[in-house]
C-alpha positions, 0 to 999 in steps of 0.5 A: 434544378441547382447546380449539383457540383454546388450543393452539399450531399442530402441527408440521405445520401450521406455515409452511415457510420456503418458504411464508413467502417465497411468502406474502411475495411475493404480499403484495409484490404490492400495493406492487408494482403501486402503486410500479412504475409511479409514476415513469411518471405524468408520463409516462402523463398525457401518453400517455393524454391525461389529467391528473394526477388521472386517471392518480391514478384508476388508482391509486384503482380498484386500491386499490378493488379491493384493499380490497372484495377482502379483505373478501370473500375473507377471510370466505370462506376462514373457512368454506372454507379458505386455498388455493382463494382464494388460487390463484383470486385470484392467476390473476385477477390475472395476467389482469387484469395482461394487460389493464393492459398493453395498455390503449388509455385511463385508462378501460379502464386503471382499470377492469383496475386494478379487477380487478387488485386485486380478485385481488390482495387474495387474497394480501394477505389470505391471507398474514396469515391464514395466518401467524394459522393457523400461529403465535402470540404473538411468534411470530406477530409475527415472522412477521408482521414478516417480511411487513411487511419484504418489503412494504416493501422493495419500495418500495425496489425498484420504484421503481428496477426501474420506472424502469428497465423504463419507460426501456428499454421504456415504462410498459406494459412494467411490467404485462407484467413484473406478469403474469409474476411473478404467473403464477410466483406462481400456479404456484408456491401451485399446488403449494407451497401446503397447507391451512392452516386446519383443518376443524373450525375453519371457519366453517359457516353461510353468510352468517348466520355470516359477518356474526356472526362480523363483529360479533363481531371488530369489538365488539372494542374492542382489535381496531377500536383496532389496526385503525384505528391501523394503517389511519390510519397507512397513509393517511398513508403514501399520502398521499406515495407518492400525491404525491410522483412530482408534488412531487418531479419537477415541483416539487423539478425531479428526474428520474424516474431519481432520483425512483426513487431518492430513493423507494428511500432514503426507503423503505429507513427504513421497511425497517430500521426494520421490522427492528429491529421483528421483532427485538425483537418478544418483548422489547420490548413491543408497545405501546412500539414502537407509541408511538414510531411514532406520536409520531415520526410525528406530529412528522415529518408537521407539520413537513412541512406546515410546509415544504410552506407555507413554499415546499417546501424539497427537503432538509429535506421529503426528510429528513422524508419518510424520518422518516415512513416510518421510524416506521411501522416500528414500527407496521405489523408491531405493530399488525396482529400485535395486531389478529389475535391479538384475531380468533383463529380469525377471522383470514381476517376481522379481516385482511379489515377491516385489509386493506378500509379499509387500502385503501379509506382509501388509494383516497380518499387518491390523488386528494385530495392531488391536488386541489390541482394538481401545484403544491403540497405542501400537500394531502399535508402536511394529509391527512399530518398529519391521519391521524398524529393520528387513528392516535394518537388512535385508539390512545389512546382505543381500545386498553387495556393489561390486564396487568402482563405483562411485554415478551415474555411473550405467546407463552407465553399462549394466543391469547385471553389473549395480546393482554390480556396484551400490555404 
């Protein structure tokens, strides 16, 4: 029998067109549940008689959630498959959406945020792992650009569609509308949905394996490298879509209408930067690209802590904000493309570690940059700053260019040689 790790995915269990949409949507979901309701947060504070920072709390214990979830499901679907998590965790995400909607306090609301994420992970997870089970190389990378651009166009999206549910129904109106997209959803994996992940490359052993299948991933210098650059990147990130319903309504004066809509335009950088990304994937390296976005992103954040002490300059910090997310275009999809290629047939757990200190990191983000009162832009730009450089840094000291391949020859490798060929 050949080696599995070796050959390339059969024709059948190759991803659908209409697997890969769903797989995008149930990825969506996270900046969907984080970015549809940010221009409600004045609003909410108010409504649930709680500040700046406990409305913020709903955000952390969602992101909480969200990451402890892919940390358990992903080891979990190595050993028994993609689908039954998947559809599991989806339901108890439409249930726990129900809750949100008709939370009587920020307590009992954070807590149903809990359980939103901790269902919501499944999708998140799942979605990367089965893209790893179904492709390789560029392919896999493109593949995995796909996810990346629907996950940040939501961002361009929500916002406005929030803002828009919130004005006509309230803010509870945006968890109602949740729960029935996600119940779609749940439906639709129900019956479009097939095992992805086969049997004789499951995990067997239980938690004995799990935890040695762990240490093998993360013993991965390259993998951990990829990891935390893709991580620190993303804290970053957070760090303003934490920040700015507060520095953009209640400091730069806009209204949450264009509070929406300046979000929008700010992610839609990151959404044609993200495209161009997927494009190039198998043609330009890899690490290139990654070495752009991290230099523009380091640029970018100190000169948004720059103006954030120089008094908060709407244009030039808006300019910058947009800057920002554009470079993470050419990280996110990259990066993680790198990162599961390192864990093999261990994808469901790499992408459970990529996916548990994503969030984890962006859960202690949410309330820091709020520290500082609803006054100051200051919090965001250090905590901006400070985690583009520990992404380069991590980047540079963790990750190692092996080969003298050429750009776009790694999906003709195979997947334990493709990464130590990625130039």
């Amino acid at each position: 029998m050949p080696d599995s790790s070796t050959t390339p995915p059969s024709a059948v269990h190759r991803a659908s067109g209409q697997l890969i949409l769903l797989l995008a949507l149930l990825t969506a979901l996270g900046p969907l549940s984080i970015d549809l309701y940010l221009p409600a947060f004045p609003g909410m504070a108010a409504d649930l008689d709680t500040t700046a920072a406990g409305v913020q709390l709903t955000m952390t214990t969602f992101l909480v959630g969200l990451g402890l979830g892919q940390l358990f499901i992903g080891p979990l679907s190595d050993g028994i498959g993609r689908r039954k998590p998947l559809l599991v965790g989806t339901f108890v995400c439409a249930a726990a959406s129900v809750v949100c909607a008709v939370a009587p306090n920020a307590e009992i609301l954070a807590g149903a945020r809990f359980l939103q994420g901790l269902g919501g992970a499944a999708g998140v997870v799942l979605a990367r792992a089965i893209v790893s089970d179904t492709a390789r190389g560029a392919a896999a990378a493109k593949l995995l650009g796909v996810l990346t651009i629907i996950c940040v166009i939501a961002p361009v999206i929500a916002p406005l569609a929030g803002g828009a549910i919130i004005a006509a129904a309230g803010w509870r109106a945006v968890f109602w509308t949740l729960a029935a997209l996600i119940l779609l959803l749940s439906v639709w994996g129900l019956f479009g949905v097939k095992e992805t992940l086969a049997a004789e490359d499951r995990n067997r052993g239980g938690i004995k394996t799990t935890l040695h299948v762990a240490g093998v991933v993360l013993s991965n210098r390259n993998y951990t490298g990829y990891l935390l650059t893709f991580c620190f990147a993303f804290a970053g990130l957070f760090a303003y879509i934490s920040a700015s319903p507060f520095i953009i309504q209640n400091i730069m004066g806009l209204s949450e209408t264009r509070f929406a809509l300046v979000f929008a335009m700010n992610a839609l950088c990151i959404t044609i930067v993200s495209v161009i990304a997927a494009a190039l994937a198998g043609k330009v390296a890899y690490r290139t690209m990654i070495s752009i976005g991290l230099v523009v992103a380091v640029l970018a954040a100190a000169g948004l802590l720059i103006f954030a002490l120089s008094g908060t300059p709407m244009v030039p910090m808006l300019v910058l904000f947009a800057v920002f997310q554009g470079s993470l275009g050419f990280i996110f999809g990259n990066a993680t493309a790198l990162a599961l290629e390192e864990a093999g047939h261990h994808a469901g757990t790499g992408s459970a570690f990529l996916g548990c200190l994503q969030y984890v990191l962006a859960a202690a983000v949410a309330p820091l940059v709020g520290l500082g009162g609803e006054e100051t832009a200051v919090p965001m730009g250090i905590a901006m700053v400070s985690f583009a450089l520990l992404a380069a840094i991590s980047y540079v000291t963790l990750t190692r260019k092996t080969s003298t391949a050429p750009a776009g020859d790694e999906s003709d490798l195979p997947v334990k040689d493709a990464l130590r060929s990625a130039s």
